[in-house]
C-alpha positions as semicolon CSV with decimal commas, in nm:
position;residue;x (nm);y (nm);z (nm)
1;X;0,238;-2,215;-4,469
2;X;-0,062;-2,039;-4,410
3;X;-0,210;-2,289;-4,227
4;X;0,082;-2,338;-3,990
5;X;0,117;-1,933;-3,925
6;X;-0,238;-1,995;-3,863
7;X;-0,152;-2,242;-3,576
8;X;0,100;-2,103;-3,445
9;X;-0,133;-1,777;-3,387
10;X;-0,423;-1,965;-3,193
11;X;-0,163;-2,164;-2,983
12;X;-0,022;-1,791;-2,875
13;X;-0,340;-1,671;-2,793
14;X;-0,439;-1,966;-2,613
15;X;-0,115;-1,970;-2,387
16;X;-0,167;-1,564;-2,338
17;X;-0,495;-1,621;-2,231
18;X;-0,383;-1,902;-2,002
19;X;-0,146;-1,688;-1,803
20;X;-0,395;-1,428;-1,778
21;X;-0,639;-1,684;-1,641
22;X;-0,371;-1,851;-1,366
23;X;-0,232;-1,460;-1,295
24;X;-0,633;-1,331;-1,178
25;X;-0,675;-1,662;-1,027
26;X;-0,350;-1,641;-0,766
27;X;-0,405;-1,243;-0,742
28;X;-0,756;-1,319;-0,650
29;X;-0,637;-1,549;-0,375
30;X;-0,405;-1,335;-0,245
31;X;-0,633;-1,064;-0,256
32;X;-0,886;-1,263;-0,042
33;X;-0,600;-1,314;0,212
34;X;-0,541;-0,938;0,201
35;X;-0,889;-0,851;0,250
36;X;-0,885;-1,107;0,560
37;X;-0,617;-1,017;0,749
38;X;-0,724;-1,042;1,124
39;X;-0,422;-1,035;1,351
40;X;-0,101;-0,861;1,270
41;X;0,068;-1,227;1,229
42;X;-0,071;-1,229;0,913
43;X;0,100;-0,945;0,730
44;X;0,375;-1,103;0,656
45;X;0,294;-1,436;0,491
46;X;0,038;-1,209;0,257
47;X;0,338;-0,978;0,177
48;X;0,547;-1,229;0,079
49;X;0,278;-1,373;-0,175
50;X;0,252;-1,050;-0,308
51;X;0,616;-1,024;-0,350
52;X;0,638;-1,357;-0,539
53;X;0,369;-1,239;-0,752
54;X;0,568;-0,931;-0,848
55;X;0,841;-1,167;-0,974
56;X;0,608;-1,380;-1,154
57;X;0,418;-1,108;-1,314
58;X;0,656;-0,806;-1,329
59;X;0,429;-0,596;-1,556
60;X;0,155;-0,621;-1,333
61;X;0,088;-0,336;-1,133
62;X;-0,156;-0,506;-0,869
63;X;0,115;-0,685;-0,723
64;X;0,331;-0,425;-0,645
65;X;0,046;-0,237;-0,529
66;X;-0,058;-0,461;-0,256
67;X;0,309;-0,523;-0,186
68;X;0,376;-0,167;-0,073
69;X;0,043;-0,133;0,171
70;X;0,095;-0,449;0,305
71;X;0,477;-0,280;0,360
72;X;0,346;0,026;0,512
73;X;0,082;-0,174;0,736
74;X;0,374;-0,353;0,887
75;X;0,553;-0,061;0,925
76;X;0,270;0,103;1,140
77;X;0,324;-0,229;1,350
78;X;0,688;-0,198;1,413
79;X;0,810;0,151;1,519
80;X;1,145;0,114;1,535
81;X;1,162;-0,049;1,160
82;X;0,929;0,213;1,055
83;X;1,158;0,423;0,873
84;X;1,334;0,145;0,701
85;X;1,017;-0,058;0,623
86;X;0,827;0,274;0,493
87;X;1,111;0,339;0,236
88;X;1,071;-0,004;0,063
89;X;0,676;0,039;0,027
90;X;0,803;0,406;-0,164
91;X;1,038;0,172;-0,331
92;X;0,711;-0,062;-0,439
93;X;0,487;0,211;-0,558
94;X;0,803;0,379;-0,754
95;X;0,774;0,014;-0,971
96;X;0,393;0,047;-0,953
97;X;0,410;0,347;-1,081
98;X;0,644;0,298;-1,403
99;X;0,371;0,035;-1,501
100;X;0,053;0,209;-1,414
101;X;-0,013;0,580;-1,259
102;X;-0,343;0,565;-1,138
103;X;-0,573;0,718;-0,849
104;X;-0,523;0,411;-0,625
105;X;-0,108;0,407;-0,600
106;X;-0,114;0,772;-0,535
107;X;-0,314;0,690;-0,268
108;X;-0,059;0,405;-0,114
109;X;0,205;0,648;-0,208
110;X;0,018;0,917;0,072
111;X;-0,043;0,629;0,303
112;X;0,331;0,549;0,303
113;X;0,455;0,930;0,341
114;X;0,161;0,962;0,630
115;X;0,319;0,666;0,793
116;X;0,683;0,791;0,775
117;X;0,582;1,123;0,913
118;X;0,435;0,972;1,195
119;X;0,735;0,878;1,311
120;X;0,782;1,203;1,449
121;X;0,468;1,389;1,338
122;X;0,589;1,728;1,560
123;X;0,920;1,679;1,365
124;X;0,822;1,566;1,012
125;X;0,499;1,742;0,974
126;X;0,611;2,063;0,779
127;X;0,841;1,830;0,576
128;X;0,632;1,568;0,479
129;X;0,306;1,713;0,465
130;X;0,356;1,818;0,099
131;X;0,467;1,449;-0,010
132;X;0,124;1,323;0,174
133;X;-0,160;1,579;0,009
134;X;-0,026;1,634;-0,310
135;X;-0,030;1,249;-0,455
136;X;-0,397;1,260;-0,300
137;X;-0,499;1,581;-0,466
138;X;-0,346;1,425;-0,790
139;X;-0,590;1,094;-0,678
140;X;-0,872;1,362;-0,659
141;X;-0,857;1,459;-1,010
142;X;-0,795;1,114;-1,142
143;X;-1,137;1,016;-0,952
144;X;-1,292;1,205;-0,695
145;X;-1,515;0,919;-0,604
146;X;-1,201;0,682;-0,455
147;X;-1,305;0,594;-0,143
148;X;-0,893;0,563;-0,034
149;X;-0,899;0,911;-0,073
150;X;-1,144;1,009;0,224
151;X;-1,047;0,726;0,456
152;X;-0,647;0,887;0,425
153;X;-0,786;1,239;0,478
154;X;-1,015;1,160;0,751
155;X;-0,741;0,952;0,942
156;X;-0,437;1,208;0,897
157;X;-0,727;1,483;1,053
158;X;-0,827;1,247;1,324
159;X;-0,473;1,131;1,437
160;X;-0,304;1,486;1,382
161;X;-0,349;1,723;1,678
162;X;-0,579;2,002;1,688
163;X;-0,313;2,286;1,680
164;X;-0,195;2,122;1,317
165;X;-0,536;2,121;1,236
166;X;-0,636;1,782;1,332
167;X;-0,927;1,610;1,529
168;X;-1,273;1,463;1,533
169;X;-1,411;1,766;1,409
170;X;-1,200;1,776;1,093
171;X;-1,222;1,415;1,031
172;X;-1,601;1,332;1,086
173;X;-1,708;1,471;0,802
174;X;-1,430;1,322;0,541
175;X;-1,504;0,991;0,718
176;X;-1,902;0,986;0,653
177;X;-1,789;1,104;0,236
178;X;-1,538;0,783;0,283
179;X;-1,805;0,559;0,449
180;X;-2,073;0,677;0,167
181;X;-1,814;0,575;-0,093
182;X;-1,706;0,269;0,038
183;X;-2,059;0,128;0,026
184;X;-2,102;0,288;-0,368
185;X;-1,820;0,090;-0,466
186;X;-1,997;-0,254;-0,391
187;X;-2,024;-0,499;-0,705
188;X;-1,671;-0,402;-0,874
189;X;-1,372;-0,687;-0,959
190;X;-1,283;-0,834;-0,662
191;X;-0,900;-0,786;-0,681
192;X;-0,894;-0,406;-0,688
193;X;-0,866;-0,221;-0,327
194;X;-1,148;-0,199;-0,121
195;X;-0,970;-0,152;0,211
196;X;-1,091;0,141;0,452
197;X;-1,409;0,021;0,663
198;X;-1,233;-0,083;0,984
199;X;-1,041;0,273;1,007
200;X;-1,339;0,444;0,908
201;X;-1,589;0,258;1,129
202;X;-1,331;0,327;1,441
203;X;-1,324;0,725;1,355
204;X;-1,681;0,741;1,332
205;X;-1,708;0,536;1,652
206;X;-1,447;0,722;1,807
207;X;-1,547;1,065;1,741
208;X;-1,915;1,021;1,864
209;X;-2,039;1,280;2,098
């Protein structure tokens, strides 16, 4: 009896660490693909692998992370969606966020209100400007060295217009923190975020003088 209980044990441990194995292998892929995105054809395939995942994995929170960028990236892409496509990244990081709260969702959840407010920034500004610093003050506490932080910041400085307190000024300074950051965070596991550089690197190119 023992002996079979025994079994039965190793055999569940074995399969658990199986799926764990095949989940960081496919995430990892993905993640690649994410991190390699070159032309705005791409965004969608990605997304849908990402979607998949969150049906394959649903107590994963990396999948619905990546799920609800890629969402808001697209969104950027196609104005006239933007609204609708920005409310089911929200949708995405509200599931993200019943498995995991962490410093990195609240910082898709500011990317996706920044996004929607752009829309009409002179409109939506005062209205949404709450729902885009507070989840990255929350990120702040959680870890003041997230580089997603600083790369938000310095682009909602650099693309809002000086009389709301935006431009180069503002945003060269968050951008060089970001930059420094990005670089620290060299070396970690590969299917966490890393994304920033090519924002970052236009600001600081941008904002030369």
């Amino acid at each position: 009896m023992r002996l079979g209980f025994t079994i039965l044990l190793i055999l569940n441990v074995c399969f658990s660490q199986a799926q764990t194995t095949n989940f960081e292998t496919v995430l990892y892929e993905s993640v690649s693909q994410f991190n390699h995105i070159e032309n705005n054809d791409q965004y969608q395939p990605v997304l849908n692998q990402f979607v998949a995942l969150t049906k394959a994995y649903p107590k994963e929170w990396l999948p619905y992370y990546y799920a609800a960028v890629l969402q808001t990236k697209i969104a950027l892409l196609q104005k006239e969606e933007s609204d609708h496509l920005v409310d089911a990244a929200i949708a995405w990081i509200n599931k993200c966020k019943q498995i995991q709260l962490n410093d990195e969702v609240l910082c898709a959840e500011s990317f996706a209100y920044t996004v929607k407010m752009s829309v009409h920034p002179t409109w939506r500004w005062f209205s949404y400007q709450e729902k885009i610093k507070t989840p990255l003050a929350l990120a702040k506490k959680l870890n003041p060295n997230n580089p997603r932080i600083y790369v938000l910041q310095a682009n909602l400085q650099y693309h809002l217009p000086v009389a709301f307190g935006g431009g180069c000024n503002k945003a060269i300074p968050i951008a060089k923190q970001a930059e420094k950051l990005l670089v620290q965070e060299k070396g970690k596991w590969k299917c966490l975020p890393s994304w920033g550089y090519s924002s970052i690197s236009e600001i600081l190119h941008t904002c030369k003088f």
